[in-house]
C-alpha positions as CSV (number, residue, x, y, z in Angstrom):
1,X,-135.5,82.1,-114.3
2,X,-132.2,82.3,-112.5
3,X,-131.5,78.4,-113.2
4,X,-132.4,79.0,-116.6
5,X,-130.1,81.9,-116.7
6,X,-127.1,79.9,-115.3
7,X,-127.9,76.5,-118.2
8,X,-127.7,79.0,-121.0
9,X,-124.5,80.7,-119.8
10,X,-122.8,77.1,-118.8
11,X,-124.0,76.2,-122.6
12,X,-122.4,79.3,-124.1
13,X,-119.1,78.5,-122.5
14,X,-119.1,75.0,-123.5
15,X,-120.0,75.4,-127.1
16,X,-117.6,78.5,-127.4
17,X,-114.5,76.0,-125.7
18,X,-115.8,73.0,-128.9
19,X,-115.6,75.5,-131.2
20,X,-112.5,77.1,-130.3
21,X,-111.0,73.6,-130.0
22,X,-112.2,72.4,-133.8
23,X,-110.7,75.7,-134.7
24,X,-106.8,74.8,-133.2
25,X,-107.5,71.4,-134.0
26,X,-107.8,72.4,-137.7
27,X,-105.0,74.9,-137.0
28,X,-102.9,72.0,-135.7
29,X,-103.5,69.9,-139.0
30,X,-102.3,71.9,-141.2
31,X,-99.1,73.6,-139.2
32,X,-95.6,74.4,-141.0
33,X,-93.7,74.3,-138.3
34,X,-89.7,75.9,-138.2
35,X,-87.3,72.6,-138.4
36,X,-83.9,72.4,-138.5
37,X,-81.7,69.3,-137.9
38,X,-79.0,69.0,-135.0
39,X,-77.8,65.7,-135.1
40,X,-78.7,62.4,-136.9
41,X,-82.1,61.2,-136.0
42,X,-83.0,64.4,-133.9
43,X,-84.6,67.5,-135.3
44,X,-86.0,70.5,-133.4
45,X,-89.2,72.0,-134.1
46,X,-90.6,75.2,-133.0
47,X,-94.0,77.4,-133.3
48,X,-94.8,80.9,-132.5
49,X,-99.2,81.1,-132.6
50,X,-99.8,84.8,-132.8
51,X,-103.2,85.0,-130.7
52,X,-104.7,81.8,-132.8
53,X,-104.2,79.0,-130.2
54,X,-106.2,78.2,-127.2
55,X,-107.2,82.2,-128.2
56,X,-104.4,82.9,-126.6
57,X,-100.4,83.7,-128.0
58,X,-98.2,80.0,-127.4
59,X,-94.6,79.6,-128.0
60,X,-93.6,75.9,-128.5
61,X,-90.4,74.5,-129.1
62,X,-90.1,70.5,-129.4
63,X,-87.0,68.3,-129.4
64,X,-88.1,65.0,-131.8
65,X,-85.8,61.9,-131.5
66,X,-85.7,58.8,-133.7
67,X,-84.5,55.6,-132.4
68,X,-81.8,54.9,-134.4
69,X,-79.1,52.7,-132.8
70,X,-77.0,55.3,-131.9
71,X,-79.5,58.1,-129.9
72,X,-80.5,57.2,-126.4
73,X,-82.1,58.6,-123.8
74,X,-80.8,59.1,-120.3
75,X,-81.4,60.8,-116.6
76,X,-78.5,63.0,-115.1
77,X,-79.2,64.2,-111.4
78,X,-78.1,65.7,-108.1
79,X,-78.7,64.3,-104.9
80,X,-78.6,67.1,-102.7
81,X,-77.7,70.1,-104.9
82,X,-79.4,72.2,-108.1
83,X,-78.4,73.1,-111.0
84,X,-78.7,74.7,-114.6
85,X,-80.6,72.3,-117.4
86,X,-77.9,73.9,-119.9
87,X,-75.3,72.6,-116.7
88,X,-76.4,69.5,-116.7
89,X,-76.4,68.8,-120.8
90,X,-73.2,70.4,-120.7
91,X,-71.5,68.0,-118.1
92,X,-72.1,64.9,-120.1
93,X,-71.7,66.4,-123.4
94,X,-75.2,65.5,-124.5
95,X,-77.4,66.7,-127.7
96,X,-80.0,67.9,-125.9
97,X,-81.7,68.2,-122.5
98,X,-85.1,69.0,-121.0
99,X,-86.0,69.9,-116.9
100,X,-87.1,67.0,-114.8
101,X,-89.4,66.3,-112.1
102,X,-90.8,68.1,-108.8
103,X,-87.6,69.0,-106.7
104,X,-86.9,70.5,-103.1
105,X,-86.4,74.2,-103.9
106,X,-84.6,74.8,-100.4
107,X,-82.7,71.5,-99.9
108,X,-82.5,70.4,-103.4
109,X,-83.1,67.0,-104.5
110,X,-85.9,65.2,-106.1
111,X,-89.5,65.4,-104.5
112,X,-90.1,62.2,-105.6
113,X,-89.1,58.8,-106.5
114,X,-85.5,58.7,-108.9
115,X,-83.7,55.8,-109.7
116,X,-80.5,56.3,-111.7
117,X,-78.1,53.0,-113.2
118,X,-80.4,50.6,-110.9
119,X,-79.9,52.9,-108.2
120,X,-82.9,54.4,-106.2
121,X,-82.1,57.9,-105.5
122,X,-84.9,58.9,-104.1
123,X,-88.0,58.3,-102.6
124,X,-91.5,59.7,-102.9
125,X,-92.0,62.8,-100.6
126,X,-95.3,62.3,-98.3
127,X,-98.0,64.1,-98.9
128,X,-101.1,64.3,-96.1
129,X,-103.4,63.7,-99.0
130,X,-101.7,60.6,-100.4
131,X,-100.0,60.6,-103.4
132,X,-99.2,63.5,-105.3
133,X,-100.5,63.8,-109.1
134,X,-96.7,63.7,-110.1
135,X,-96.1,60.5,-107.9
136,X,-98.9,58.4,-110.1
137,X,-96.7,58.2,-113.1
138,X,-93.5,57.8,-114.4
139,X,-91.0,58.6,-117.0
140,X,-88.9,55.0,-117.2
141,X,-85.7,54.6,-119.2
142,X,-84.2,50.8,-119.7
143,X,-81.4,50.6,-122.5
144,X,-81.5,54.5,-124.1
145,X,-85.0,53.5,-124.7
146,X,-87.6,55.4,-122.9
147,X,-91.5,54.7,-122.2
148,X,-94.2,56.6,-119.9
149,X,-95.8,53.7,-117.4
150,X,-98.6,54.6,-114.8
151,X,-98.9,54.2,-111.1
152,X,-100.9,50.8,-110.6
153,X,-102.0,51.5,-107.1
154,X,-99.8,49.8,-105.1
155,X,-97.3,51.4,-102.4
156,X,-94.0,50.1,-103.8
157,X,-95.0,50.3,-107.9
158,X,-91.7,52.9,-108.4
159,X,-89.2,50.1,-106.5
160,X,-90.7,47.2,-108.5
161,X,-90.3,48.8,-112.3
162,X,-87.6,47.0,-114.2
163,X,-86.5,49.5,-115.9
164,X,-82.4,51.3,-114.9
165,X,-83.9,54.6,-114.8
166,X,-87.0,55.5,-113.4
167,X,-88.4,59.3,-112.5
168,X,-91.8,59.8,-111.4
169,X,-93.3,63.0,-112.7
170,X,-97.0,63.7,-113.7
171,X,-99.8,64.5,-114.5
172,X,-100.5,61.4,-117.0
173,X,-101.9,63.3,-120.1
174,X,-102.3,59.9,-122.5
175,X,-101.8,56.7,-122.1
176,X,-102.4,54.1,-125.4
177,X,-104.0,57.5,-126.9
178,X,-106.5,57.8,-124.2
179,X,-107.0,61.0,-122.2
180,X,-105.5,60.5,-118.4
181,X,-109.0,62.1,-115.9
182,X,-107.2,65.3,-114.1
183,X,-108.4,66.9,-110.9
184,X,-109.4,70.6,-111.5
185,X,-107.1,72.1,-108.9
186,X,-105.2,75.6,-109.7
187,X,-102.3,73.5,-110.8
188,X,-104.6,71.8,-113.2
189,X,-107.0,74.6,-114.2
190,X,-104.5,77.3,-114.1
191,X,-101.2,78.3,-117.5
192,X,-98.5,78.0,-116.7
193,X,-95.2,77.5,-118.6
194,X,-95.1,73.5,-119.4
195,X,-92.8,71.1,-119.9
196,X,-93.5,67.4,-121.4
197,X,-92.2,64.2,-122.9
198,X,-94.5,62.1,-125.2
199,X,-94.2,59.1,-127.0
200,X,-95.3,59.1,-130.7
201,X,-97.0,56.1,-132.4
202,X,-93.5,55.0,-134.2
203,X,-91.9,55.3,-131.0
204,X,-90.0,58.6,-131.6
205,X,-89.7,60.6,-128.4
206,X,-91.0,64.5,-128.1
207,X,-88.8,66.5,-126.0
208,X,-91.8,69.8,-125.2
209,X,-91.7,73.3,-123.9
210,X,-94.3,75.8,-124.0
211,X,-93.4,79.0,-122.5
212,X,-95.5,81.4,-120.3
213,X,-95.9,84.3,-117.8
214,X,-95.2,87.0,-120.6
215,X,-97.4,88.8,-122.9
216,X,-96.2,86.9,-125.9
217,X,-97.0,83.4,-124.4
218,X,-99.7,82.7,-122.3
219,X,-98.5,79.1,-121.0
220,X,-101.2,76.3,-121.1
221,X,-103.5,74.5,-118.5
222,X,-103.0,70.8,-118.2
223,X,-106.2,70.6,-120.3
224,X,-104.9,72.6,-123.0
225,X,-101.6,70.8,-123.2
226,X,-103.3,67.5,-122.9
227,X,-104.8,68.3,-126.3
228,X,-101.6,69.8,-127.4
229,X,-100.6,65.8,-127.1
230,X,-103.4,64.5,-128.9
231,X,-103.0,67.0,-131.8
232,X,-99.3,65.8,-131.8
233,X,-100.6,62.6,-132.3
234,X,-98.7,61.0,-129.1
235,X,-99.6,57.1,-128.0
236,X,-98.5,58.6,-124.6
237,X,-97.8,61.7,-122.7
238,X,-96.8,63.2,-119.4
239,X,-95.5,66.6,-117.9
240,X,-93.1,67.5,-115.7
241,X,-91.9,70.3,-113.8
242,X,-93.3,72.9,-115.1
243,X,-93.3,77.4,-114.1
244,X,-89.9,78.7,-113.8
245,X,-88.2,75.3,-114.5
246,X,-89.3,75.0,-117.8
247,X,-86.0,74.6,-120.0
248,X,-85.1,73.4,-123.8
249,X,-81.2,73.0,-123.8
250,X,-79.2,72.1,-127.0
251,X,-75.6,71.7,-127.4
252,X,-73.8,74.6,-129.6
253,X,-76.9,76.5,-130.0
254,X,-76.4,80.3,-129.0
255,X,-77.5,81.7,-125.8
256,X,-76.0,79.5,-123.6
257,X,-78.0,76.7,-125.6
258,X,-81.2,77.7,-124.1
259,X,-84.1,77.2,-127.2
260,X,-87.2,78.3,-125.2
261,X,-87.4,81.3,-123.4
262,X,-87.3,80.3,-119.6
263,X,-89.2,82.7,-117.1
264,X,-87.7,82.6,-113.8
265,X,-86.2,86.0,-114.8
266,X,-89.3,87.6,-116.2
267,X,-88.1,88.7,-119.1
268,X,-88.7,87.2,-122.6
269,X,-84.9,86.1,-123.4
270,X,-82.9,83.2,-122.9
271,X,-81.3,83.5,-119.8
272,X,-84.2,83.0,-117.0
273,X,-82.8,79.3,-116.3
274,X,-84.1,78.2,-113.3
275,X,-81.6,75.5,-111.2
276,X,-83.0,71.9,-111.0
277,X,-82.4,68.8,-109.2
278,X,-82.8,66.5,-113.0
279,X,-82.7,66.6,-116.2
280,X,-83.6,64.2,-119.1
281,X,-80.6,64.0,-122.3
282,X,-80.5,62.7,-125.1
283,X,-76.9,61.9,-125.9
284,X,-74.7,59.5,-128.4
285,X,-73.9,55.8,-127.2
């Protein structure tokens, strides 16, 4: 009786997720989003679901870039130091800028591997378990151009991509518009404010935030942002940094440039920057 107790309950849960994901699915498809142009060949997007996505209120603000001859994308970094997303954009007088990978909160730095101009940075932190889920992918960067490339199970993989930037960040959410498996740790399982970088079909690039740790956005689970990507139609996805980190920057906006609402501060505004070790730009050749 007890066993039978437990299928029907595991049943109602799993049809009650299908049916709330045909619902946002269907949602998805027929979206309006807010657009607005700020250079050539890059637009921002945004979305405020009231309640009606994942069940749950989602803020999302995406940067969309076209490959035109002039738009690149780059990696800007600090060694040994931290600093601002909006700092970082700033310095190098870029378009627009997103938070980068896993970094050392008290030392600063990346946690994992970073190669700038040819230059490794960086190396992968150890971890007693063997890689880390954002050490089995990478964001990699060769002529403005970027790409998302995965972790072929070999020890040097980072050192041998041929690509001048390279940052490893995960977890893999798509690859060739496949779903990536995920483990279903806390870090998985749990929302949290995200931040991404997809690749769409006719190779424009997604710049994504979705905020979280407030009442008027919930944040996402790996799962839920992994079908954020597929309703987005990306060939391929992966997040970075996530939590506090999570930053939108764009040059001349107001507050500070700050799009999404960052929540190191815990407060639903503009200014709860939290300082990083890299950032991904796009910027003008």
């Amino acid at each position: 009786m007890i066993q039978k107790r437990i299928s029907f309950t595991f049943l109602a849960v799993l049809f009650s997720a299908q049916l709330f994901g045909q619902t946002d699915s269907l949602l998805f498809s027929k979206l309006k989003w807010e657009k607005e142009k700020i250079a050539p060949g890059v637009l921002l997007k945004h979305y405020w679901f009231k309640n009606n996505l994942f069940n749950s209120n989602q803020n999302i603000t995406i940067v969309e870039v076209k490959p035109r001859r002039r738009n690149q994308i780059d990696l800007a970094y600090e060694e040994k130091e931290l600093k601002h997303t909006s700092e970082f954009g700033k310095a190098v007088n870029a378009i627009a800028a997103i938070n980068g990978d896993f970094f050392d909160v008290k030392n600063g730095g990346s946690r994992d591997f970073v190669k700038s101009d040819g230059t490794v940075i960086s190396q992968n932190s150890p971890y007693p378990e063997g890689r880390a889920i954002h050490q089995k992918a990478a964001v990699a960067i060769d002529k403005g151009k970027l790409s998302i490339v995965k972790w072929d199970g070999t020890e040097s993989w980072e050192n041998s991509l041929k690509a001048e930037d390279v940052m490893n960040t995960g977890a893999l959410l798509l690859l060739n518009r496949k779903e990536e498996p995920m483990d279903t740790a806390a870090f998985s399982r749990l929302r949290n404010p995200r931040s991404a970088v997809a690749v769409l079909p006719n190779k424009h690039v997604l710049f994504i935030t979705v905020d979280g740790r407030n009442a008027n956005a919930a944040g996402m689970s790996l799962f839920e942002l992994q079908d954020l990507m597929r309703w987005l139609k990306a060939k391929d996805a992966i997040n970075l940094d996530g939590g506090g980190s999570t930053t939108l920057w764009i040059k001349g906006k107001p507050d500070n440039g700050v799009v999404n609402y960052p929540s190191d501060n815990k407060k639903w505004d503009h200014a709860g920057e939290r300082k990083v070790a890299n950032v991904l730009l796009v910027k003008r050749r």
